[in-house]
N, C-alpha and C positions, 0 to 999 in steps of 0.2 A: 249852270255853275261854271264859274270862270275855269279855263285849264290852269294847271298846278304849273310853274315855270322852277326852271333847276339851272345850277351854277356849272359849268364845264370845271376841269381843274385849273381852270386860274381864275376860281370865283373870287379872291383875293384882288382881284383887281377891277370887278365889278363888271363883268362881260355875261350879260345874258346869251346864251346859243340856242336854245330852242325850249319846246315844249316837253313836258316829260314824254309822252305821248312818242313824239319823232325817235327818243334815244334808246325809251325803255327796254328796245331787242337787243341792244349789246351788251355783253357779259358786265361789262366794266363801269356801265352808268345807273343800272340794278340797284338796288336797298338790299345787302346783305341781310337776313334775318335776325340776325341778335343787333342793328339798329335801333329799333322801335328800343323808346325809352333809353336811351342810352346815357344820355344825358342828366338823367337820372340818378345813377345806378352810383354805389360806393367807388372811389376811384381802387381799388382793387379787384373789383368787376369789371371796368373799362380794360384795364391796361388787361387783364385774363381776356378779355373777349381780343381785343386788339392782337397782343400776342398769338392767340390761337390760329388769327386770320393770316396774320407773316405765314406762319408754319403750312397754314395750308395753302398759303399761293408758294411756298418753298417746293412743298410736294409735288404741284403741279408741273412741276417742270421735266418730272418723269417720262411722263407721256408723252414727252418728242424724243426721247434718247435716239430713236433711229434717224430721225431729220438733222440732229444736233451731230451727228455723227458724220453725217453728209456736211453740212455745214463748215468744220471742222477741217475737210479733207479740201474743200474749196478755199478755204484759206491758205490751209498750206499749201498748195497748190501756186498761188500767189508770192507770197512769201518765197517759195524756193526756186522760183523763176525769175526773181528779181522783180518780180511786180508790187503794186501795193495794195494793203487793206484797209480800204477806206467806209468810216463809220459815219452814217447820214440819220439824223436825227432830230427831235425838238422837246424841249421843255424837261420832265422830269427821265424823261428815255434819253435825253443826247446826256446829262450829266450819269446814268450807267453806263453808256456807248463811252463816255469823255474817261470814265473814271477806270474802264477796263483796257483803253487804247495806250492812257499813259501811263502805265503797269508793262507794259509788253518789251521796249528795249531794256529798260533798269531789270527785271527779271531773267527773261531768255537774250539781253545782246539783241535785239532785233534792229538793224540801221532804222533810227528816227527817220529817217526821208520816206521809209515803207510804211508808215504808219499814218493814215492820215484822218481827221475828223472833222466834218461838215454839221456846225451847227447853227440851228433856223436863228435866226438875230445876231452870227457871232459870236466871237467870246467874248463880245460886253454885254451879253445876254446872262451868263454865268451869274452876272451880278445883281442885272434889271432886270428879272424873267416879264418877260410880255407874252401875251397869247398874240397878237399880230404876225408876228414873224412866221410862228406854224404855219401859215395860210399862205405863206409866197411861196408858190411852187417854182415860180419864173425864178427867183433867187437861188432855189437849189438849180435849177438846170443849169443856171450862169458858174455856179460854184463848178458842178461836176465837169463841166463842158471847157472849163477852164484848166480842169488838171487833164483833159486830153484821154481819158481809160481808154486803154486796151486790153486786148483778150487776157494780156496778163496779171492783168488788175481785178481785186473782188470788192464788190459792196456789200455792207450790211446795213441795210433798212431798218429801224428798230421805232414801233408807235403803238402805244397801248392798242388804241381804235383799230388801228393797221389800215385808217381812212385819212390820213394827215398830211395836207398836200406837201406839208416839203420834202419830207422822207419819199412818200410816194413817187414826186417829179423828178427825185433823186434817183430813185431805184431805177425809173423809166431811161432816163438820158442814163445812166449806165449798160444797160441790157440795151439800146439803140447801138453805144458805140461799141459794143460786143465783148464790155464786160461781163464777168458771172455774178452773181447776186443769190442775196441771202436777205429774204424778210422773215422780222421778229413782231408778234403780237398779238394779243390776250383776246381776240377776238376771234371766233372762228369765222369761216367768212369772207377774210379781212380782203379789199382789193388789193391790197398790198401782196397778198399772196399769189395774184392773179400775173405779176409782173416780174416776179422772181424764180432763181433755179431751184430755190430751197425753200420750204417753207416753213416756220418754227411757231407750228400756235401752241402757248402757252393759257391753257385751260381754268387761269385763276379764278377764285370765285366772286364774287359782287363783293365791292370795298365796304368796310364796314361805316365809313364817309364816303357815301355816295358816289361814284365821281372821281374822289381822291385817289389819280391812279399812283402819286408817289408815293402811296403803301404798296399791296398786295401786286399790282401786275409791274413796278419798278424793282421790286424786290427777286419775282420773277423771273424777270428782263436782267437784271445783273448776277445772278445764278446763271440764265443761260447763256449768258457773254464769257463769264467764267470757264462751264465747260467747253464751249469751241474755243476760246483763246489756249487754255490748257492742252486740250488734244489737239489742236495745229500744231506746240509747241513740241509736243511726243511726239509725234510725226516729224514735227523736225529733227529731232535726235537731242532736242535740248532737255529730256529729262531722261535719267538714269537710275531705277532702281529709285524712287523717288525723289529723287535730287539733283533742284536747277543748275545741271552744270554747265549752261553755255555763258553763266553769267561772268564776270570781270571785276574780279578784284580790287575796286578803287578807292574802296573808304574802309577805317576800320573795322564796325559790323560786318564786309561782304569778305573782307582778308579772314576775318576770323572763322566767318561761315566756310568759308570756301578753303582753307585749310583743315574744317572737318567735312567737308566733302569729299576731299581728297583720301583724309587718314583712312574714312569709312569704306572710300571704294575699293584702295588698295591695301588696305593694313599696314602702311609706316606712321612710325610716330609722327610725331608734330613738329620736329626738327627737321626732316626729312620734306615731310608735305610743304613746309616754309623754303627749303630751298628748291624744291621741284617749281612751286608759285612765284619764285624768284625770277628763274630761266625764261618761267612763261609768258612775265609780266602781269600775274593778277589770271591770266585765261585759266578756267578751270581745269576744261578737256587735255589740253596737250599739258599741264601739268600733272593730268592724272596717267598720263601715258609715260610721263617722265618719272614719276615716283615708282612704276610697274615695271620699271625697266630700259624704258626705250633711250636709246644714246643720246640722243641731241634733239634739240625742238624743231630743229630742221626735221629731222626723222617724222617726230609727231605731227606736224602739222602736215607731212606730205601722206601720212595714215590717215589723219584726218580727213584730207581733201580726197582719197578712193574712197573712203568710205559717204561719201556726202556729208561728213560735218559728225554723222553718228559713232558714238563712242563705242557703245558695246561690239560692232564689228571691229573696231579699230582694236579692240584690246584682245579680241581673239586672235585675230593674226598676228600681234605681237605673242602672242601666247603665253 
């Protein structure tokens, strides 16, 4: 009997990759069990089963709290060194890598220069997804080897497989120039793991389309870029009592936010928080030091700066 052949995730573009046989041991290329007949089934059965499968590759992401916690702290690391966090990826992982990296300055203020994302094809890949570009490993080394890492700088690898050469060649030529690194992927196993300081497998279960890792292991995969972008972000001192306050005031939405940011952390009304946001120019932090009391922004930003950037010390010693 002939062997059964299967479509990798970009069977949309009609790329056979192997035999079932070669793939079937990886988490990710498996026949989830409520497949069979699926196609079948009332479309109110589909989307309950589909749904079910998000929540449980959601859950999954449990089971590395302690690595994502490591993870996390090599970022910031980065970040408060003036180094940068550079995200190396391909195909439905670089658009959660893409989608979490450009969240980071508009939220916490993080200088754009520190932030950087390497994806396999480009950003005209965004638009033409091809599966070739995965497979230039030579292209990421050219990519990473051109921003120069140094020890001060972190990668994060992120590939359902955690076998995908461009991420992989990525992660490599960062760890050679004596960067720290951080691999992400749904596969336990993953050589990706083999190359990195950190390693984040994310235990999702078999997609319920075979293969289609832009469900359950990207779903995953952008949960757990979530929680280390978030806790680097704590660690840096840009969250308060839960609220983003290293962010900057420059449009109406973030004025508004950020004047209850302000009301909430010190208790003045909203005339008050508007003129403290005034002084600071939109900064949250040193206007929240300025609604608290502190005489001048000169003041607050020189609190600011003993304390590393962190508020809650800043506003004990003003007391």
């Amino acid at each position: 009997m002939a062997a059964v052949r299967q479509l990798d995730k970009w069977y949309f573009f009609g790329i056979i990759v192997a035999e079932e046989s070669e793939m079937a041991t990886r988490q990710t290329e498996r026949r989830h069990p409520d497949g069979a007949g699926l196609d079948q089934r009332p479309d109110a059965d589909i989307l309950s089963v589909l749904s079910r499968a998000q929540a449980e590759a959601a859950v999954s992401v449990a089971d590395s709290l302690p690595q994502l916690a490591a993870a996390a702290q090599l970022a910031a690391d980065a970040i408060a060194s003036g180094g940068r966090l550079i995200y190396a990826a391909a195909g439905s992982s670089g658009l959660m890598a893409l989608a979490d990296a450009l969240e980071l300055p508009g939220t916490y203020a993080i200088d754009p220069a520190q932030i950087v994302v390497l994806l396999a094809g480009g950003m005209g890949s965004l638009i033409h997804m091809q599966g070739g570009p995965e497979d230039d490993g030579e292209a990421a080394r050219a990519a990473v080897a051109k921003l120069q890492p140094t020890s001060r700088d972190c990668l994060i690898a992120v590939s359902a497989s955690g076998n995908t050469p461009y991420p992989l060649a990525a992660a490599r030529t960062a760890r050679d120039a004596g960067a720290r690194s951080i691999g992400i992927a749904n596969n336990a196993g993953a050589t990706l793991f083999s190359v990195t300081d950190v390693s984040v497998h994310l235990p999702t279960p078999p997609e319920v389309i075979a293969g289609s890792t832009r469900m359950g292991a990207a779903t995953a995969q952008k949960i757990a870029l979530n929680l280390i972008s978030t806790l680097m972000a704590i660690h840096l001192g840009h969250v308060h009592d839960g609220y983003m306050v290293n962010v900057i005031a420059d449009n109406a939405k973030l004025r508004e936010r950020a004047r209850g940011i302000v009301m909430a952390i010190t208790g003045v009304d909203a005339e008050e928080a508007e003129r403290a946001l005034d002084v600071s120019d939109g900064a949250v932090k040193p206007a929240v030091l300025i609604a608290a009391g502190c005489e001048s922004i000169e003041r607050a930003t020189e609190l600011l700066s003993r304390h590393a950037g962190k508020l809650r010390p800043a506003l004990m010693e003003l007391g």
